[in-house]
C-alpha positions as CSV (number, residue, x, y, z in Angstrom):
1,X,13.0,20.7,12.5
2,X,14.4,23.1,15.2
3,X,16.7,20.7,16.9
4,X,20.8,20.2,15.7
5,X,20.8,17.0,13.4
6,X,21.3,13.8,15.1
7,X,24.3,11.7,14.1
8,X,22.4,8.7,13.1
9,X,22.5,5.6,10.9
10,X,20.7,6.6,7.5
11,X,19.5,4.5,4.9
12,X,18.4,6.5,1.5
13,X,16.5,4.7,-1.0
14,X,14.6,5.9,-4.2
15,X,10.9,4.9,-4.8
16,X,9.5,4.9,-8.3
17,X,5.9,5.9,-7.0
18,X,3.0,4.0,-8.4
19,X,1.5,6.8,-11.3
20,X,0.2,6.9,-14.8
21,X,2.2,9.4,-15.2
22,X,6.2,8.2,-14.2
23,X,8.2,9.4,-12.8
24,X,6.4,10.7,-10.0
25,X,8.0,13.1,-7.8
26,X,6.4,12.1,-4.3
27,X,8.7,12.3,-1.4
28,X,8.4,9.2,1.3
29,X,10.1,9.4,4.6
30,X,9.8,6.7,7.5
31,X,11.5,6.4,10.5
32,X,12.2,2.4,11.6
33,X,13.1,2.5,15.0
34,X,13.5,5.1,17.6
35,X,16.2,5.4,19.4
36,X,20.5,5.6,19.6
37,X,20.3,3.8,16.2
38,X,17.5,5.4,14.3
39,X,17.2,4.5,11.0
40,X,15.8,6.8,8.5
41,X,14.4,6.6,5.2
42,X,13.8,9.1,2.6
43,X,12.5,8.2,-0.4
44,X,12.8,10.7,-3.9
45,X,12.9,9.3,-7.5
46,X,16.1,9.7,-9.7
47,X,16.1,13.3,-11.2
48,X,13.8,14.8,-9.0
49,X,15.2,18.1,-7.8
50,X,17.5,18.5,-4.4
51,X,15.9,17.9,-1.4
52,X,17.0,18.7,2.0
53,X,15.4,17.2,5.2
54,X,14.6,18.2,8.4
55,X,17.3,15.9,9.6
56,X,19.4,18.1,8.6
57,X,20.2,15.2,5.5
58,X,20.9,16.4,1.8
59,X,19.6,14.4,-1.1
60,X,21.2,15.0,-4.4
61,X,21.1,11.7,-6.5
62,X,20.3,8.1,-6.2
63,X,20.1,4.8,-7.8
64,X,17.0,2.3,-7.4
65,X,16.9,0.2,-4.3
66,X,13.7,-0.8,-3.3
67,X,10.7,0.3,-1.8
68,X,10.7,2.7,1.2
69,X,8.9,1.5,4.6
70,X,7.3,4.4,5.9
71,X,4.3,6.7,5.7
72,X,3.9,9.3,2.4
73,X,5.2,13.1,3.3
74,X,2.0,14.7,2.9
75,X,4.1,18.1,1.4
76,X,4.4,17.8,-2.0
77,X,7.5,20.5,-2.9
78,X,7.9,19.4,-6.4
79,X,5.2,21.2,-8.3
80,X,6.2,24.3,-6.6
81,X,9.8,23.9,-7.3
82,X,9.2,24.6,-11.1
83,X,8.5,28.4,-10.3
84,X,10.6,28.8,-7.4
85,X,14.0,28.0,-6.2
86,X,13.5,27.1,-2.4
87,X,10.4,25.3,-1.3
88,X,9.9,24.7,2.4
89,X,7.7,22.7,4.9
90,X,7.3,24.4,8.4
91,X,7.5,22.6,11.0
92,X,5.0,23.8,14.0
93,X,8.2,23.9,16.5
94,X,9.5,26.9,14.4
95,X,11.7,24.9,12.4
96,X,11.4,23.0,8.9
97,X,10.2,19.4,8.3
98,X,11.2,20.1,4.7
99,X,13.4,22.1,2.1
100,X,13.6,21.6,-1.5
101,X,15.8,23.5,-3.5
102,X,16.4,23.6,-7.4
103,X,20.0,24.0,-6.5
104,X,22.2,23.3,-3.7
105,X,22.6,26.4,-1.4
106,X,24.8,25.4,1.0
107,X,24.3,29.2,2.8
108,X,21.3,28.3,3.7
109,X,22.7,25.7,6.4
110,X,25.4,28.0,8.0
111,X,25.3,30.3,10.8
112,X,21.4,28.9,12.3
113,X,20.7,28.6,15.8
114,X,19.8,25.0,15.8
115,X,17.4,23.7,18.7
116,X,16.1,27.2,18.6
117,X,12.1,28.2,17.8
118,X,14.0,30.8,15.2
119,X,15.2,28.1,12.4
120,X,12.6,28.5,9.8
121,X,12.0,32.1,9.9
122,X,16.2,32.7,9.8
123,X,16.5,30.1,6.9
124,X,14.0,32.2,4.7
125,X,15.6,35.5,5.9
126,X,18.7,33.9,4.2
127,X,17.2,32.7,1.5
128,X,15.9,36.0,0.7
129,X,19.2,37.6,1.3
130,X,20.5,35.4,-1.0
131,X,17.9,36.0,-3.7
132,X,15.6,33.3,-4.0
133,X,12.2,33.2,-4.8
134,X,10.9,31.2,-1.2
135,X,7.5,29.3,-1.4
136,X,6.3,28.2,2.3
137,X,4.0,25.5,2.1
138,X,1.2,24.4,5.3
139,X,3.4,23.7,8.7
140,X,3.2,20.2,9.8
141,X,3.8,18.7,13.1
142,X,7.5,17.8,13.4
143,X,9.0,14.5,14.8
144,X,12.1,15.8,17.1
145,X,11.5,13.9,20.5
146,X,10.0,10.6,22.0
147,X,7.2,12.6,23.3
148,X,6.1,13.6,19.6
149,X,6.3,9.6,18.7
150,X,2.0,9.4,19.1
151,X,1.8,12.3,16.7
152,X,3.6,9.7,14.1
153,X,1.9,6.9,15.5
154,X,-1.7,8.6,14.5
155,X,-0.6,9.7,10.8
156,X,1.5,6.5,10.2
157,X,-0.2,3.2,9.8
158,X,-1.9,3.8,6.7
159,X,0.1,3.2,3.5
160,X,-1.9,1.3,1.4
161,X,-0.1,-2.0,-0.7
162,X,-2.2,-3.1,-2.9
163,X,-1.7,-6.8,-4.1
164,X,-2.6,-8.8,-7.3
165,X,-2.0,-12.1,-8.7
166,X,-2.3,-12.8,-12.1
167,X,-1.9,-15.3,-14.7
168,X,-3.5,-14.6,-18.1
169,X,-5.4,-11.7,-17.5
170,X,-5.2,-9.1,-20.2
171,X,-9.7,-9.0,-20.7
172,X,-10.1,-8.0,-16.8
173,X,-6.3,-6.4,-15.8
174,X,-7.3,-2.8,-17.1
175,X,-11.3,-2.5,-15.5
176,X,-9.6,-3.4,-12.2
177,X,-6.6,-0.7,-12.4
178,X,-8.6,1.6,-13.9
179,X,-10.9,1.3,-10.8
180,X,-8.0,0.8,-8.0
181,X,-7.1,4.3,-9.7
182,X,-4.5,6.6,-7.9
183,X,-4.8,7.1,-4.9
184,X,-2.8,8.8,-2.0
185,X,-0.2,6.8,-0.1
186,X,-0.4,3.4,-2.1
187,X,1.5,1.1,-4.0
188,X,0.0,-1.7,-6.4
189,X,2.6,-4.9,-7.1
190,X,1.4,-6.8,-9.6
191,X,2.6,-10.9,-9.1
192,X,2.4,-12.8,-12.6
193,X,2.5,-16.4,-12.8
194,X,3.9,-16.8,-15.9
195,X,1.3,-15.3,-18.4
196,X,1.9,-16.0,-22.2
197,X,-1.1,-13.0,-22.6
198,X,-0.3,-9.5,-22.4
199,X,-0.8,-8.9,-19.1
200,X,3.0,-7.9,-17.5
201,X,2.7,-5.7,-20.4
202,X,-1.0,-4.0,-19.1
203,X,0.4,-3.6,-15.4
204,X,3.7,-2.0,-16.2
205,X,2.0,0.6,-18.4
206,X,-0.1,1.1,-16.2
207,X,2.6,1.7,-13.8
208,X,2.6,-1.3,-11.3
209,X,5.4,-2.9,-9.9
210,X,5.7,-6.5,-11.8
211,X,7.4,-9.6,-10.0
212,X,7.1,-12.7,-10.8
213,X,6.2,-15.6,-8.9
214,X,5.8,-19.5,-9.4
215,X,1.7,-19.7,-10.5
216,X,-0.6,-20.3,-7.2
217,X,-2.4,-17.9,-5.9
218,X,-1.3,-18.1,-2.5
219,X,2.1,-18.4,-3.1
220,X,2.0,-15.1,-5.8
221,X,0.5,-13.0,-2.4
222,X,2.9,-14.0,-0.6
223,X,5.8,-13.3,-2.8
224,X,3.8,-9.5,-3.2
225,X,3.6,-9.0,0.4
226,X,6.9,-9.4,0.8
227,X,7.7,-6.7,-1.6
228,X,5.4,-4.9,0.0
229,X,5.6,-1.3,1.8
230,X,2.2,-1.0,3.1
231,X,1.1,-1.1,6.8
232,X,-2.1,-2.2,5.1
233,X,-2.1,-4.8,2.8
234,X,-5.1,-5.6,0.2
235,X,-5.3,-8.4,-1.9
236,X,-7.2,-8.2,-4.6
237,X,-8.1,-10.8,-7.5
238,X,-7.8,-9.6,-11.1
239,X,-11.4,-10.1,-12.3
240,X,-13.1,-8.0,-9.2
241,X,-13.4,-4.1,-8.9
242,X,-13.0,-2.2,-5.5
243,X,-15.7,0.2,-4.9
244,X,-15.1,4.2,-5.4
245,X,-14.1,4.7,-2.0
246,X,-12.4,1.4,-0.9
247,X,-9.3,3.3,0.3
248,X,-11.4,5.4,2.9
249,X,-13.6,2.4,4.3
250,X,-10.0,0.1,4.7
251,X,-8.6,3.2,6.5
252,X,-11.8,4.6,8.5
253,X,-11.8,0.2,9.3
254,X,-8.3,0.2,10.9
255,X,-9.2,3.3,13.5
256,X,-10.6,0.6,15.3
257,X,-7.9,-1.2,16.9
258,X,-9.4,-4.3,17.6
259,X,-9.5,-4.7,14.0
260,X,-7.1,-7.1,12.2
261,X,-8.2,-7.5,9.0
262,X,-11.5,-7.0,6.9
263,X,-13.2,-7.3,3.5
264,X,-16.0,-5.9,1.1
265,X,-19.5,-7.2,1.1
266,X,-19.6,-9.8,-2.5
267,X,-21.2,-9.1,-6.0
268,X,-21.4,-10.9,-8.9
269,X,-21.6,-9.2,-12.5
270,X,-23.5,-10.6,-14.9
271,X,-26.1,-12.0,-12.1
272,X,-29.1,-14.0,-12.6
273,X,-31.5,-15.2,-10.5
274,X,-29.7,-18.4,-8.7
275,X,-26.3,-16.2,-8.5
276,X,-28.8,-13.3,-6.7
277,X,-29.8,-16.3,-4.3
278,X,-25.5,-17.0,-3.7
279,X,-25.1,-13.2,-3.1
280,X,-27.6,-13.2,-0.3
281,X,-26.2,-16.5,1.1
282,X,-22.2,-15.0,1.3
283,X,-23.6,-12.1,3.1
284,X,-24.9,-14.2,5.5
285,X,-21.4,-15.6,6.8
286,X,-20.0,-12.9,6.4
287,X,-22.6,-10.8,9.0
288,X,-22.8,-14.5,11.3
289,X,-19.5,-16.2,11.4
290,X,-16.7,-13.2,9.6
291,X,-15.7,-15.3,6.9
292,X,-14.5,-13.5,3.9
293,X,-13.3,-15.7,0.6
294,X,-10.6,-13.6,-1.4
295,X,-12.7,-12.3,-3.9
296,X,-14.3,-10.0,-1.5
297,X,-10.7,-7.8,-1.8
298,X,-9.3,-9.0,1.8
299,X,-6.9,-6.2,3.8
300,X,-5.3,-6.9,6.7
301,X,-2.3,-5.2,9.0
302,X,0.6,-6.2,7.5
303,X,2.3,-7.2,10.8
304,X,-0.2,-9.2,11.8
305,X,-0.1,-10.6,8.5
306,X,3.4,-11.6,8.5
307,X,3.1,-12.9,12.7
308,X,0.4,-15.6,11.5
309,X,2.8,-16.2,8.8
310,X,1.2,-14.9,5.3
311,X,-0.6,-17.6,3.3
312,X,1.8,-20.3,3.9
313,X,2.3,-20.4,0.3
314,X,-1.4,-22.7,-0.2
315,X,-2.3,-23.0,-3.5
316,X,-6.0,-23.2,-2.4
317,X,-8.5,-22.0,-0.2
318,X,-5.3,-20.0,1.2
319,X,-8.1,-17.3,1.7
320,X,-10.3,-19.0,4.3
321,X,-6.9,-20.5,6.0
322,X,-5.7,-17.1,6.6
323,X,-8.9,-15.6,8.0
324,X,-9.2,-18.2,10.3
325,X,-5.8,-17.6,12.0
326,X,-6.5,-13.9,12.2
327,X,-9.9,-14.4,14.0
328,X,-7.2,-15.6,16.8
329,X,-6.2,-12.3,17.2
330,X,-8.8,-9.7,16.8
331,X,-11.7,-8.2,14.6
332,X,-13.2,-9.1,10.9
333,X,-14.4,-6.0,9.4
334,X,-17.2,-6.9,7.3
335,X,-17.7,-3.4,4.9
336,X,-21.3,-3.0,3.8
337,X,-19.5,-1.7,0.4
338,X,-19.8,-4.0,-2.6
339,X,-16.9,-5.2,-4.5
340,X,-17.8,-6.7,-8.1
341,X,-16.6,-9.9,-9.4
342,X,-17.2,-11.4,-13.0
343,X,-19.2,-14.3,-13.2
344,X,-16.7,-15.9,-15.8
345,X,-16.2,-19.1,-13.7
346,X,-20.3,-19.6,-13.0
347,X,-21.0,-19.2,-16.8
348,X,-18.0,-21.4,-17.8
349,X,-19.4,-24.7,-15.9
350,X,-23.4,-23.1,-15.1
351,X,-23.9,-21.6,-11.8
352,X,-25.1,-24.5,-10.0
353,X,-22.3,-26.9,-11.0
354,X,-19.6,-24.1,-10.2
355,X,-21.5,-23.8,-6.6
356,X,-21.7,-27.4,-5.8
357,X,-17.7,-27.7,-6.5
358,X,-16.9,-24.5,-4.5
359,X,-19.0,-26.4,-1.7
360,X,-17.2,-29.6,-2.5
361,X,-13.6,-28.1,-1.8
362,X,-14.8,-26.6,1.3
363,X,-15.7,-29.8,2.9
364,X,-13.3,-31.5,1.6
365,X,-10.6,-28.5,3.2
366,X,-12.5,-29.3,6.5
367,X,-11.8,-32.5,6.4
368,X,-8.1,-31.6,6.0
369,X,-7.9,-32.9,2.6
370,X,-3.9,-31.7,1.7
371,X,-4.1,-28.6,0.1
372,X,-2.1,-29.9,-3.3
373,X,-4.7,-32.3,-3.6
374,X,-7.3,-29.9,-2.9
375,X,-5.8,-27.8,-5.7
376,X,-5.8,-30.7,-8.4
377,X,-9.1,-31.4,-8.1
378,X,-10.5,-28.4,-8.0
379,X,-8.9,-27.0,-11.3
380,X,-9.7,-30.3,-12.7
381,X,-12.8,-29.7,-12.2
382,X,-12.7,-26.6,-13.5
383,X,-11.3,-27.6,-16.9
């Protein structure tokens, strides 16, 4: 950053990056809201090394306090810092979007024309001068003025949160977090109903955040979402695996936007014949009427999520409830990409029996059949 540092409002917060491999040092900063009271967040786990930012703000050390709302830094200065002692990020203005620093240097802040196009290259000259090994990393676009607000506009927007309920699911939890894998920008919560299995165990080693919520599915979402950082929210059931590239089809989905929300074309693993036949008949409504269920792995913008008011907390069929209220307000993005789900529920009753209750339940929710009631008959059913 070229330009003095405003005298603003900040709010510091550390973030325990989703990773297999904690802590993680990824830095996030977000800016939420533009203008004489600008709030922003910068976002560095407990012990990582000092880290100065272009706002001219120094972080030293933290405690835990939630997640940061904001897009990833896509300058990672932490691997570098372990063979040099001043990493920084230039900023395309002639100033720094970043500085880390294995130890405060407080030189390194005195005596710069600030506002000027000289900032970065007199920073290193003192850095130099005051014998430090510099590492310059790729310059970035800088945030400094409302005109540079579409440049953060067109990078934002695009922070993954990925959300699962769970109650008792130690056989599938691992296939599916081994396949959501780690990806950049993302964060995975975790919302257990109660399991007496060792599933809170599974997620937290793998490095999810765990809440806990009252069991029902749409109530668990709910309570995730409202954990969550993302701009994107992606609900995703336990027992179904995202495709490879699910994080670039969501994204590549949302340059559209008309676009509210979306979901992945359905497959069932084991499949025979008859569940072939129920494959072929979901991709019809999706490609004719945009009706995703929730086992197709359903993202949506997370404001427009929160303006048609989440799930509403239904225990059932809170899936097809939500889609319907986001048709009112834009696109379904139906993604030719196949997410798998097991077939555990059609081989515990036969395939035919489990379809005619699913169809059952659907009426019966058109009818406007309560949703508790819906619920205890359903799983009744199901037992």
């Amino acid at each position: 950053m070229a330009q003095s540092p405003p005298a603003v409002p900040v709010r510091i917060r550390v973030h325990h990056a989703v990773s297999q491999e904690p802590p993680s040092h990824r830095l996030r900063v977000g800016v939420s809201q533009i203008g004489p009271t600008a709030h922003l967040r910068v976002v560095r786990p407990r012990g990582a090394p000092h880290v100065r930012t272009g706002a001219g703000i120094h972080i030293e050390d933290a405690h835990l306090a939630g997640e940061c709302l904001g897009a990833s830094l896509p300058l990672d200065p932490f691997p570098q810092l372990d063979s040099h002692d001043l990493v920084i990020g230039p900023a395309l203005d002639g100033g720094y979007c970043l500085l880390g620093m294995r130890r405060m240097v407080p030189e390194l802040f005195q005596s710069i024309e600030w506002g000027s196009d000289t900032v970065l290259q007199s920073t290193i000259d003192q850095a130099v001068s005051a014998g430090l090994t510099v590492e310059v990393l790729k310059p970035l676009h800088d945030i400094d003025t409302p005109e540079d607000i579409p440049i953060w506009n067109s990078v934002s927007s695009r922070f993954i949160s990925i959300i699962m309920p769970t109650l008792n699911e130690e056989k599938n939890l691992p296939g599916t977090l081994e396949r959501v894998g780690e990806i950049r920008d993302s964060e995975v919560i975790v919302v257990d109903g109660g399991s007496s299995d060792g599933t809170v165990h599974i997620a937290e080693d793998w490095g999810a955040k765990v809440i806990t919520a009252e069991a029902g599915r749409g109530g668990q979402m709910d309570a995730g979402a409202d954990m969550a950082s993302g701009d994107i929210l992606l609900f995703l059931h336990a027992d179904t695996l995202l495709p490879i590239d699910y994080s670039t089809w969501i994204r590549k989905a949302f340059d559209d936007p008309l676009v509210v929300a979306g979901a992945f074309k359905w497959k069932v693993e084991p499949a025979g014949l008859f569940l072939k036949w129920i494959e072929l008949t979901v991709d019809w409504r999706n490609r004719l009427f945009h009706l995703p269920y929730g086992d197709q792995a359903i993202f949506v913008r997370a404001s427009l999520f929160r303006q048609v008011g989440g799930f509403e907390g239904a225990p059932l069929m809170e899936d097809l409830d939500l889609i319907r209220r986001l048709k009112n307000l834009g696109r379904i993005k139906y993604i030719k990409e196949s997410v798998i789900t097991s077939a555990r529920r059609y081989e515990a009753l036969g395939p035919f029996r489990a379809t005619m209750s699913n169809k059952a339940t659907l009426l019966r929710y058109y009818l406007k059949v309560p949703h508790q009631r819906l619920e205890k008959s359903y799983y009744k059913f199901f037992r």
